[in-house]
PDB file of N, CA, C and O in Angstrom:
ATOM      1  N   UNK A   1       5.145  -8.738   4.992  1.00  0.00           N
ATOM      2  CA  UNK A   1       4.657  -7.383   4.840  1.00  0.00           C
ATOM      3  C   UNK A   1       5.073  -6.895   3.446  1.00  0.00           C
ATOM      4  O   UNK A   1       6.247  -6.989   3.088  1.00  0.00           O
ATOM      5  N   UNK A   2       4.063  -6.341   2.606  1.00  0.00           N
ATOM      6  CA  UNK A   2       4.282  -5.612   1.319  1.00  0.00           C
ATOM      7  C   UNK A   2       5.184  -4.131   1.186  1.00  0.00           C
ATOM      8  O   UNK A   2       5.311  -3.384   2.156  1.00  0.00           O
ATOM      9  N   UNK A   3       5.667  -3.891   0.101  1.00  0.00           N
ATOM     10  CA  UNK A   3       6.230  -2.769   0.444  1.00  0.00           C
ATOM     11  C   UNK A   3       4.848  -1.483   0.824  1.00  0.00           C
ATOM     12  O   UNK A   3       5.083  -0.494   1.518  1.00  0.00           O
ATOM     13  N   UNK A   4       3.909  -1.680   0.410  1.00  0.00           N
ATOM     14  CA  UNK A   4       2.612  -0.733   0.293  1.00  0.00           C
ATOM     15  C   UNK A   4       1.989  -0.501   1.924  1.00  0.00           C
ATOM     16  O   UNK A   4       1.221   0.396   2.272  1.00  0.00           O
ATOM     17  N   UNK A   5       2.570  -1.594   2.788  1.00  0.00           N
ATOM     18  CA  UNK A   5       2.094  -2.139   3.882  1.00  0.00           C
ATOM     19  C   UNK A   5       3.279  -1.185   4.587  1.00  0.00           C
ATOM     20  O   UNK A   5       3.017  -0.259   5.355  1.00  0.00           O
ATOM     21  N   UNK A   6       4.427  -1.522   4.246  1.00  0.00           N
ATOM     22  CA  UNK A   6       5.613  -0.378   4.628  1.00  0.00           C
ATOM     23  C   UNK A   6       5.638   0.746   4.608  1.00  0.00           C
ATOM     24  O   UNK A   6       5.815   1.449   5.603  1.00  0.00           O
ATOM     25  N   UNK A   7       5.446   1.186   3.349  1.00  0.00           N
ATOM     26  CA  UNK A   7       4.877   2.887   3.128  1.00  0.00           C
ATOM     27  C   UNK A   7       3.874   3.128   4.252  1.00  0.00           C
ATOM     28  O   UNK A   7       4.199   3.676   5.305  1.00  0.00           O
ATOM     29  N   UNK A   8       2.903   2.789   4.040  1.00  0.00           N
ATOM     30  CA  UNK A   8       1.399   2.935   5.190  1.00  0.00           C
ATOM     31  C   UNK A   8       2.306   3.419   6.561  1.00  0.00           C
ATOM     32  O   UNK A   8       2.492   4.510   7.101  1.00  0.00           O
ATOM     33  N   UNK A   9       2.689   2.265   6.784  1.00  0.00           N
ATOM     34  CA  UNK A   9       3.278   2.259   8.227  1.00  0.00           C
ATOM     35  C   UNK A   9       3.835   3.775   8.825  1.00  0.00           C
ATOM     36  O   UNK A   9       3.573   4.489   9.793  1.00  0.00           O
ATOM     37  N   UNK A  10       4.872   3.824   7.509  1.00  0.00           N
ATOM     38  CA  UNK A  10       6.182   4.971   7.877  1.00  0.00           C
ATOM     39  C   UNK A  10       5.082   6.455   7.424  1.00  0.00           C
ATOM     40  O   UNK A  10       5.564   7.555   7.695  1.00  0.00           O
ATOM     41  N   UNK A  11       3.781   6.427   6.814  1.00  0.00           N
ATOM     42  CA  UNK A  11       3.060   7.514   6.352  1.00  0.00           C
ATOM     43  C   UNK A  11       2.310   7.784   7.827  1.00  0.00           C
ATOM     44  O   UNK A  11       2.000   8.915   8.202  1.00  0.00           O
ATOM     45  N   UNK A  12       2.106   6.751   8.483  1.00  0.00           N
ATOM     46  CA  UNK A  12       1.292   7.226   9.979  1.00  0.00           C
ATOM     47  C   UNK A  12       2.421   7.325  10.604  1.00  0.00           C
ATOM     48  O   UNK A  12       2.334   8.194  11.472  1.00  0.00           O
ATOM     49  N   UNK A  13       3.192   6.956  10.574  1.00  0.00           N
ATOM     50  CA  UNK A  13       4.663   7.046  11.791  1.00  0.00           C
ATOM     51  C   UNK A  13       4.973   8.945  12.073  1.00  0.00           C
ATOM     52  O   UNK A  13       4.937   9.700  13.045  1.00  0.00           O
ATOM     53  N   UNK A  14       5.274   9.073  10.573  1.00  0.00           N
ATOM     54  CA  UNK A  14       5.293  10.572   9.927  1.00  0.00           C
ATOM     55  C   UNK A  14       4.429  11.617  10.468  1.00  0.00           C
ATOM     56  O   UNK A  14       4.815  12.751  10.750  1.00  0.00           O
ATOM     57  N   UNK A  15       2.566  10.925  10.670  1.00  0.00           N
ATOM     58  CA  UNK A  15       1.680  11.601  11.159  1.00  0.00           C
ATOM     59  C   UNK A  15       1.617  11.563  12.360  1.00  0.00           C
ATOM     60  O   UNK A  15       0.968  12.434  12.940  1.00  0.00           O
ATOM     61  N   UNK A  16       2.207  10.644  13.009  1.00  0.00           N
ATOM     62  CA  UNK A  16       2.404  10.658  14.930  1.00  0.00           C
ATOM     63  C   UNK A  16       3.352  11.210  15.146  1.00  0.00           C
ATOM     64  O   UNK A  16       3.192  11.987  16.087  1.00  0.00           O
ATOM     65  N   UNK A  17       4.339  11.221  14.738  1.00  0.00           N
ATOM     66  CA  UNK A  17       5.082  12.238  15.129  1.00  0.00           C
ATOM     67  C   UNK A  17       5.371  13.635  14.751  1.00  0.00           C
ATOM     68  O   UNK A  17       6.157  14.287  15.440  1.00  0.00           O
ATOM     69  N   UNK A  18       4.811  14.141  13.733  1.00  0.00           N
ATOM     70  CA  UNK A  18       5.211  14.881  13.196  1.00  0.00           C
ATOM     71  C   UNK A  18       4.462  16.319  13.334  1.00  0.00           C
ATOM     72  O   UNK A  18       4.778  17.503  13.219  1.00  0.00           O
ATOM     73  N   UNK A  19       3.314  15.577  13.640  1.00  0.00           N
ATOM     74  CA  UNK A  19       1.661  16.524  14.008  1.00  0.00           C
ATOM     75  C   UNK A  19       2.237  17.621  15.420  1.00  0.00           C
ATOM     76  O   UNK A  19       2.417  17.362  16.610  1.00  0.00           O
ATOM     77  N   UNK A  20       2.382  18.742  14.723  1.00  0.00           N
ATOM     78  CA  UNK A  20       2.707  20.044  15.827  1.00  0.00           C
ATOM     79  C   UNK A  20       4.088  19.767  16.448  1.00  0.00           C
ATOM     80  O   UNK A  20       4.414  20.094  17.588  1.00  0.00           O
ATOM     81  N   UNK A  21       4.992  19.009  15.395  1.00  0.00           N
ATOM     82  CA  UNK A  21       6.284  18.632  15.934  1.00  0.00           C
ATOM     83  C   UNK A  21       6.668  18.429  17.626  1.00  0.00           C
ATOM     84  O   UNK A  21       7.755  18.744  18.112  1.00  0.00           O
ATOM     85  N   UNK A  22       5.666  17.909  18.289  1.00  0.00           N
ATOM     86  CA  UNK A  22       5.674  17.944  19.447  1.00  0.00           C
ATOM     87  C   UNK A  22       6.663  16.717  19.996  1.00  0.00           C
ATOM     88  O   UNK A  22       7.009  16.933  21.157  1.00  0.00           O
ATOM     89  N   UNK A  23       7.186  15.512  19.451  1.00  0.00           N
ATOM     90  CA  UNK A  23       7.765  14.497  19.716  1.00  0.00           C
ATOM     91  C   UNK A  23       9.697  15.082  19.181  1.00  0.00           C
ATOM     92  O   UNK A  23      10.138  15.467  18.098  1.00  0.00           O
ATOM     93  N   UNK A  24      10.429  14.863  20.668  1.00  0.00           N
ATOM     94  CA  UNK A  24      12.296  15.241  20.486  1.00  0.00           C
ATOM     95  C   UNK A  24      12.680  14.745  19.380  1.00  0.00           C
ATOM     96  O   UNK A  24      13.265  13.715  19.717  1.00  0.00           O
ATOM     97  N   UNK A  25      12.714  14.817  18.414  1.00  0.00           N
ATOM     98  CA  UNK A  25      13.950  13.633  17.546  1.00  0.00           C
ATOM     99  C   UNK A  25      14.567  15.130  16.845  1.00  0.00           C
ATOM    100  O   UNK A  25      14.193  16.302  16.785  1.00  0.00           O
ATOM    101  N   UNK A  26      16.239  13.965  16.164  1.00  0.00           N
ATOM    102  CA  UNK A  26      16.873  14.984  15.484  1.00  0.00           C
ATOM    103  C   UNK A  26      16.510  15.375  14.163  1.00  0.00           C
ATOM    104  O   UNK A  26      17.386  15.976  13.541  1.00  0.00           O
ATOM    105  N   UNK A  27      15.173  15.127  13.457  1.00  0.00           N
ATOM    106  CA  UNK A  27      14.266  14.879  11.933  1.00  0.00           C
ATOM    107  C   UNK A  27      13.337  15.228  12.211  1.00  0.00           C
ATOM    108  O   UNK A  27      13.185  15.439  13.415  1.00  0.00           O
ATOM    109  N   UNK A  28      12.409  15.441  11.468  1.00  0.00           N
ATOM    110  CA  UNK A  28      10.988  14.648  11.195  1.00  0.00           C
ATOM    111  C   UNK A  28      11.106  13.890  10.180  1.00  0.00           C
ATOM    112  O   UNK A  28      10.076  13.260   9.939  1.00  0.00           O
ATOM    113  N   UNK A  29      12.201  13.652   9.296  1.00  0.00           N
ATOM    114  CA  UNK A  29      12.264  12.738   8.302  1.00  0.00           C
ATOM    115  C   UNK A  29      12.245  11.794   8.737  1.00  0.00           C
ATOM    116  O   UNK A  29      12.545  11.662   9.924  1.00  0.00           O
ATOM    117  N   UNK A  30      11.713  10.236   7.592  1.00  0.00           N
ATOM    118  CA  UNK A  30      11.612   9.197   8.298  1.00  0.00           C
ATOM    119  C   UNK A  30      12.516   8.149   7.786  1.00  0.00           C
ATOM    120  O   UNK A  30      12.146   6.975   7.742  1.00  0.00           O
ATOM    121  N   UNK A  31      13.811   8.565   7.358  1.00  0.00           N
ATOM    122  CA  UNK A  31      14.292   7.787   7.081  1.00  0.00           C
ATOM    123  C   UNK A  31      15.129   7.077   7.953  1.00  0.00           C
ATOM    124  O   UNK A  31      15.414   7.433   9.096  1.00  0.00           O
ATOM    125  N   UNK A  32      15.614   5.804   7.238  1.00  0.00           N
ATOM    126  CA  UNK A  32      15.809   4.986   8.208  1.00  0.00           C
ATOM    127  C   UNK A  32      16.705   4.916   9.440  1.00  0.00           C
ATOM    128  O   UNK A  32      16.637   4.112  10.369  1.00  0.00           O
ATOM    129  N   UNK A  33      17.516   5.874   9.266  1.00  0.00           N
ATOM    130  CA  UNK A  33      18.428   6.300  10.506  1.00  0.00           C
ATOM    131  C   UNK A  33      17.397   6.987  11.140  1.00  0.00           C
ATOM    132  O   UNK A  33      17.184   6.350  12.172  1.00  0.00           O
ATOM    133  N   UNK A  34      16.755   7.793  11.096  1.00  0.00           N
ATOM    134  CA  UNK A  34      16.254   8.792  11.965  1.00  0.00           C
ATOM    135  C   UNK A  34      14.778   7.245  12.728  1.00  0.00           C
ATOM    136  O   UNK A  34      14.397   7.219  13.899  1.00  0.00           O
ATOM    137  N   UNK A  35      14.446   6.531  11.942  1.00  0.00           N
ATOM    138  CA  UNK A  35      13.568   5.380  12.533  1.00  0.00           C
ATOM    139  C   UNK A  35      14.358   4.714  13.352  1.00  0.00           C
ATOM    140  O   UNK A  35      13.987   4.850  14.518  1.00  0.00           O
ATOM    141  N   UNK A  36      15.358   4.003  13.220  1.00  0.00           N
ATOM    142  CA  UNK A  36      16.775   3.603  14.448  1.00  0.00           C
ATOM    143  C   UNK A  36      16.661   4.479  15.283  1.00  0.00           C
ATOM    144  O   UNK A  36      15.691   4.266  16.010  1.00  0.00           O
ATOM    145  N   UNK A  37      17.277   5.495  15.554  1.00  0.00           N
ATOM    146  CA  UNK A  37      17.356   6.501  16.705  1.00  0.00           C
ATOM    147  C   UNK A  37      15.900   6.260  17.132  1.00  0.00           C
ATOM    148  O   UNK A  37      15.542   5.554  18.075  1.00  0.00           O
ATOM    149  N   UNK A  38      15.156   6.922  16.335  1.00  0.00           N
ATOM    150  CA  UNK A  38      13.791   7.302  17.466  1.00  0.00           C
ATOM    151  C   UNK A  38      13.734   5.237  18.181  1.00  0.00           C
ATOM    152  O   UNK A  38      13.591   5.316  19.401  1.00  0.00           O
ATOM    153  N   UNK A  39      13.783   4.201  17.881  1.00  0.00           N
ATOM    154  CA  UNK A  39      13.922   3.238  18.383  1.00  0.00           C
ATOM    155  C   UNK A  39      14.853   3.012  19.755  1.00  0.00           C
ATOM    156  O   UNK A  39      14.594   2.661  20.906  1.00  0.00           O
ATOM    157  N   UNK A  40      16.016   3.376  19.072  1.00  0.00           N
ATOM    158  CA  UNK A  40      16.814   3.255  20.200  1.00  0.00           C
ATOM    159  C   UNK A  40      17.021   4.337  21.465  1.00  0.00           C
ATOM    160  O   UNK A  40      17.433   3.810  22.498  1.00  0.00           O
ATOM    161  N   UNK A  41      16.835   5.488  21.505  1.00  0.00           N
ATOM    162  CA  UNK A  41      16.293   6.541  21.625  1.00  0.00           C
ATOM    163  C   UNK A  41      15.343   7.350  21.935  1.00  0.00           C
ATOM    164  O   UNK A  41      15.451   8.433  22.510  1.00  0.00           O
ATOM    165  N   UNK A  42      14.454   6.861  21.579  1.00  0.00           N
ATOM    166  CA  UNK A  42      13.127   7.737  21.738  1.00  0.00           C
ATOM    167  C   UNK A  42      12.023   7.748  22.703  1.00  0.00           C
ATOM    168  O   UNK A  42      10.887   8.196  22.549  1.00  0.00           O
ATOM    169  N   UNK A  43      12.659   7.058  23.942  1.00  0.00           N
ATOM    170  CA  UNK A  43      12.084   6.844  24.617  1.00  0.00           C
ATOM    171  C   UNK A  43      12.612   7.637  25.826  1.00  0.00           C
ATOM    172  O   UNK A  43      11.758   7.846  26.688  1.00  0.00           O
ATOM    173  N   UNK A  44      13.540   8.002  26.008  1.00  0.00           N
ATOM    174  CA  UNK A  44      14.322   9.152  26.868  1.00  0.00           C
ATOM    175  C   UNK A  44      13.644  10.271  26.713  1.00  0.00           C
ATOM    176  O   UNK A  44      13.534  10.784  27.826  1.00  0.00           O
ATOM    177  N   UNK A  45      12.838  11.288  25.437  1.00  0.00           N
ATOM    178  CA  UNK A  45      12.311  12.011  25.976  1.00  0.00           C
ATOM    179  C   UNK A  45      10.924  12.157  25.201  1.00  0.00           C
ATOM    180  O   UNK A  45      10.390  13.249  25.005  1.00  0.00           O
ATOM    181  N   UNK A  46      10.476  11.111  24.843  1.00  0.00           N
ATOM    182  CA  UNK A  46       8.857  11.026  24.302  1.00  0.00           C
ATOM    183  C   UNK A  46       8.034   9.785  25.268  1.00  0.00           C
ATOM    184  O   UNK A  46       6.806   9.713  25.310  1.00  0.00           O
ATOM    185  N   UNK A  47       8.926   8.881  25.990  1.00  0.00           N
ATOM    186  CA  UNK A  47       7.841   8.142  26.092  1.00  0.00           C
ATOM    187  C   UNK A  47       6.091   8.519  26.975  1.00  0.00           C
ATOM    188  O   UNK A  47       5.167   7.754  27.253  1.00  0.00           O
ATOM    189  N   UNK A  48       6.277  10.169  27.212  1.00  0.00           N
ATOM    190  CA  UNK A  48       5.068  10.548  27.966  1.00  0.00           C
ATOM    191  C   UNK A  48       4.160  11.206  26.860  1.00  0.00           C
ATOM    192  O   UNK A  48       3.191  11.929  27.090  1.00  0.00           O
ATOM    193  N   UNK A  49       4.467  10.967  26.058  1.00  0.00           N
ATOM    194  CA  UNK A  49       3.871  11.969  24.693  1.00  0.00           C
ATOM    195  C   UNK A  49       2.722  11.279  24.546  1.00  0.00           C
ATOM    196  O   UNK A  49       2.606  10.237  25.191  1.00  0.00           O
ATOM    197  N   UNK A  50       1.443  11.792  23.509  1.00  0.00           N
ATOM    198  CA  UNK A  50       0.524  11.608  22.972  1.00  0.00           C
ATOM    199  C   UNK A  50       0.595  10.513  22.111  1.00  0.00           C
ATOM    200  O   UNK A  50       1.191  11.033  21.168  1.00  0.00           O
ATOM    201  N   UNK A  51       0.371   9.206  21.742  1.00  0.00           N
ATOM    202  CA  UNK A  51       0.638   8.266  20.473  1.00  0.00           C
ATOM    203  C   UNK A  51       1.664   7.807  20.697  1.00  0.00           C
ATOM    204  O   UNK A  51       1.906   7.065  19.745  1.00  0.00           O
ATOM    205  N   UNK A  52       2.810   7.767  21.693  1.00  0.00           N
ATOM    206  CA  UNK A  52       4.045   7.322  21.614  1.00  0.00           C
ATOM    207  C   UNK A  52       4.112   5.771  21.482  1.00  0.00           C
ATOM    208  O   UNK A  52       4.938   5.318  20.690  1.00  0.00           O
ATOM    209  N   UNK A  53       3.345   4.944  22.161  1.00  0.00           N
ATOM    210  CA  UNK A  53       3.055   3.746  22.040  1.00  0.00           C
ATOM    211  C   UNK A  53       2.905   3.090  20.452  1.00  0.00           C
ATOM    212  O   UNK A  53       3.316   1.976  20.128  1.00  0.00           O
ATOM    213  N   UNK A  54       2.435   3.755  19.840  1.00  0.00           N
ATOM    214  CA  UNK A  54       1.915   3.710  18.485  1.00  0.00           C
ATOM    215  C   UNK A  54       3.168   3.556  17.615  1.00  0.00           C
ATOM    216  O   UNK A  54       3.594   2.630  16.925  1.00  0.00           O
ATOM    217  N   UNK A  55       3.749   5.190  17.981  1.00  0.00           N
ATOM    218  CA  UNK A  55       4.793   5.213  16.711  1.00  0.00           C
ATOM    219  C   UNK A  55       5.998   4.541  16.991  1.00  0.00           C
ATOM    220  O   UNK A  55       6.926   4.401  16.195  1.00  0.00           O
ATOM    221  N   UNK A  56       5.935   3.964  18.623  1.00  0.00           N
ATOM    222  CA  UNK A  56       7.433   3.018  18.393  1.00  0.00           C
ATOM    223  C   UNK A  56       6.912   1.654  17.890  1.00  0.00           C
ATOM    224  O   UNK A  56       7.502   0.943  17.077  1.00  0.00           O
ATOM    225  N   UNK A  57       5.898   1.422  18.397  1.00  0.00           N
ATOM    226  CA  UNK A  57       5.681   0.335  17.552  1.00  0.00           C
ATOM    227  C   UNK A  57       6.086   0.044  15.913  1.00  0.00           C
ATOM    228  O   UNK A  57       6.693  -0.890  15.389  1.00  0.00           O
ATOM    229  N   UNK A  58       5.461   1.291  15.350  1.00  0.00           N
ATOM    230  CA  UNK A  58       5.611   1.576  14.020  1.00  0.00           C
ATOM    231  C   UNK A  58       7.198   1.526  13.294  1.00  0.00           C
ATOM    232  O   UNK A  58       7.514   1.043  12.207  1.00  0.00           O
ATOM    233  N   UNK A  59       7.760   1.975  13.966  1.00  0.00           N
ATOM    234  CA  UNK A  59       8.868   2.380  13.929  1.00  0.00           C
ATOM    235  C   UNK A  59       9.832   1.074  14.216  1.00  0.00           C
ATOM    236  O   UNK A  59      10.983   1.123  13.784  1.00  0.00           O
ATOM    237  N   UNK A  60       9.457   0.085  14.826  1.00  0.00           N
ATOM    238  CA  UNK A  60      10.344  -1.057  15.206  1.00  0.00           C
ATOM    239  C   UNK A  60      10.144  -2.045  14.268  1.00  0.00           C
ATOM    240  O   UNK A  60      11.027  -2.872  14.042  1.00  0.00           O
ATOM    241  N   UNK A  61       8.784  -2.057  13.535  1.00  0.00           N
ATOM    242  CA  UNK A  61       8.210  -3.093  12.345  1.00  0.00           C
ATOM    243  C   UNK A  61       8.640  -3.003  11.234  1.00  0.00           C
ATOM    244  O   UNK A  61       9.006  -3.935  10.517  1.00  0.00           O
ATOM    245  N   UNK A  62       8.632  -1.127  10.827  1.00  0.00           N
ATOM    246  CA  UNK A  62      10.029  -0.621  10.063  1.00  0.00           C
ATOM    247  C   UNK A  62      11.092  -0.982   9.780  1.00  0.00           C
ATOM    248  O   UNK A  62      11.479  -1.271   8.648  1.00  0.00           O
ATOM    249  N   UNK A  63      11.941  -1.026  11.167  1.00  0.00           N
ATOM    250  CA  UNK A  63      13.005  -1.287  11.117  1.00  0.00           C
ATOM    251  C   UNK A  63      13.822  -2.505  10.782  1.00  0.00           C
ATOM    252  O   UNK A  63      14.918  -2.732  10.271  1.00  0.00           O
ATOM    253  N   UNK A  64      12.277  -3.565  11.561  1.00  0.00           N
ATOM    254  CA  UNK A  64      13.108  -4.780  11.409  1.00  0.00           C
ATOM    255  C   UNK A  64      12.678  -5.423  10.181  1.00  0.00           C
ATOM    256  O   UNK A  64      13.122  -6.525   9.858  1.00  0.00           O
ATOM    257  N   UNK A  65      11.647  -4.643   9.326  1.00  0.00           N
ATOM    258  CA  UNK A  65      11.503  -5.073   7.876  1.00  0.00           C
ATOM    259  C   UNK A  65      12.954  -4.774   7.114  1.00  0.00           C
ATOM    260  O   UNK A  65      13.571  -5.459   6.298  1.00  0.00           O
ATOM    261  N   UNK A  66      13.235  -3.548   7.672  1.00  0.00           N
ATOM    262  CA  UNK A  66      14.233  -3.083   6.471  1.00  0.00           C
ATOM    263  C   UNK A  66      15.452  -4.267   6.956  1.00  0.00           C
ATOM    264  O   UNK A  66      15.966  -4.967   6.082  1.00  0.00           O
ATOM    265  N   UNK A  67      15.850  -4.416   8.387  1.00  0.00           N
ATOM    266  CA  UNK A  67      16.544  -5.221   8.468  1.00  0.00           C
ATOM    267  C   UNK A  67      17.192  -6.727   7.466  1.00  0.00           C
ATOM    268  O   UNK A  67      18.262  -7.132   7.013  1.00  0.00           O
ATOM    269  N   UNK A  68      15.516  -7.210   7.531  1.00  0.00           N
ATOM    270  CA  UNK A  68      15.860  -8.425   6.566  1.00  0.00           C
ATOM    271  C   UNK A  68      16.274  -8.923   5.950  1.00  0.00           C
ATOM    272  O   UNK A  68      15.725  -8.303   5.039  1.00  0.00           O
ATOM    273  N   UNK A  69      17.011  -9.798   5.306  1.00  0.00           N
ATOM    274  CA  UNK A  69      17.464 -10.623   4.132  1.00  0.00           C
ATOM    275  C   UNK A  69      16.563 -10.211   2.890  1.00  0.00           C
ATOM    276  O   UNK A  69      15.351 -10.338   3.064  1.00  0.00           O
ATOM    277  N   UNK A  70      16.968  -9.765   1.740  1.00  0.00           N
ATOM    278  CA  UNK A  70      16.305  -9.592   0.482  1.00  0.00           C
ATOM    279  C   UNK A  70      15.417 -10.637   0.045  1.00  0.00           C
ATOM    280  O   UNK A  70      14.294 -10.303  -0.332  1.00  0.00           O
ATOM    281  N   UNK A  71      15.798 -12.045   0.036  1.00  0.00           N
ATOM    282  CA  UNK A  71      15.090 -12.803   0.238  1.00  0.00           C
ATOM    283  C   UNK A  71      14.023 -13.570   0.962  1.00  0.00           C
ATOM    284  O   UNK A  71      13.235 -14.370   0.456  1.00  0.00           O
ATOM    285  N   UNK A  72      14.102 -13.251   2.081  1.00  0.00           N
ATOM    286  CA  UNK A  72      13.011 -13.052   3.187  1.00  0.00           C
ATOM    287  C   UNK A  72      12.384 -12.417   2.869  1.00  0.00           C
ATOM    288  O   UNK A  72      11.326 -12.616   3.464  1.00  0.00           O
ATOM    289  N   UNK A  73      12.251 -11.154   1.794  1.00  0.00           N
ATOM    290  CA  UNK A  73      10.886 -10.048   1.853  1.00  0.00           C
ATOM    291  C   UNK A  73       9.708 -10.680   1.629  1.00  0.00           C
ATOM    292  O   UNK A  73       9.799 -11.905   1.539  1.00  0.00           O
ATOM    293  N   UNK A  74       8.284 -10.054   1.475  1.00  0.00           N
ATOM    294  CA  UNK A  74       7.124 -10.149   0.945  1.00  0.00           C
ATOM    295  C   UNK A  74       7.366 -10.318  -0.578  1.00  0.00           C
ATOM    296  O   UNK A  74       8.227  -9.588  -1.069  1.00  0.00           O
ATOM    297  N   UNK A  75       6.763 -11.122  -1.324  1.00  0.00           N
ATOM    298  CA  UNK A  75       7.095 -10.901  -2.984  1.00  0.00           C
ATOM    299  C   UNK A  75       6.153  -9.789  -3.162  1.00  0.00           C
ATOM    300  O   UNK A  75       6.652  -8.930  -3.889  1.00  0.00           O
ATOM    301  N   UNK A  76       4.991  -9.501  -2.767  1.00  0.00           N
ATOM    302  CA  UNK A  76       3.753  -8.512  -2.853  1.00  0.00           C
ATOM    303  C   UNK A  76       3.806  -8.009  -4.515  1.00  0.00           C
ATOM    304  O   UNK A  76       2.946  -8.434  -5.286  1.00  0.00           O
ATOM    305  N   UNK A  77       4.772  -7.168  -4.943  1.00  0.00           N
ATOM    306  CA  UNK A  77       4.745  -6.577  -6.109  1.00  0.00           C
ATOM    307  C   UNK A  77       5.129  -7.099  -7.085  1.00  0.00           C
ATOM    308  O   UNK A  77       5.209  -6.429  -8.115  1.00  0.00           O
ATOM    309  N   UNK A  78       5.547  -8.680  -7.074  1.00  0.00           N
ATOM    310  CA  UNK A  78       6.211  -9.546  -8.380  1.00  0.00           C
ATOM    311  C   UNK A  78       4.649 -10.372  -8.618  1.00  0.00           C
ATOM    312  O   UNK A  78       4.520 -11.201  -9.519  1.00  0.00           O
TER     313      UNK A  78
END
């Protein structure tokens, strides 16, 4: 995954959850702690929500990108 592919991701993540702040978290920021929590988390009091399916998805592809080894990344931008 590119970093451009990353952005995308966390830019709809942002728009599923964020749309009429209707989804619990302690943010709407999406940084990467607040993407952990809503992971680990966010299913206690969103999983009946609108898109919820979506943005944990989003949110777990996130995470385990950022996770990675530096070397493991996408080269995409070199």
């Amino acid at each position: 995954m590119t970093i451009e592919e990353v952005l995308n991701k966390r830019y709809r993540w942002e728009t599923l959850v964020g749309y009429g702040k209707t989804f619990v978290l302690p943010s709407y920021e999406s940084t990467i702690d607040n993407l952990e929590h809503f992971v680990e988390y966010g299913h206690e009091n969103n999983r009946f929500r609108k898109n919820f399916s979506e943005a944990i998805e989003l949110a777990k592809e996130i995470v385990t990108y950022h996770e990675k080894p530096m070397g493991a990344l996408d080269k995409g931008l070199a």
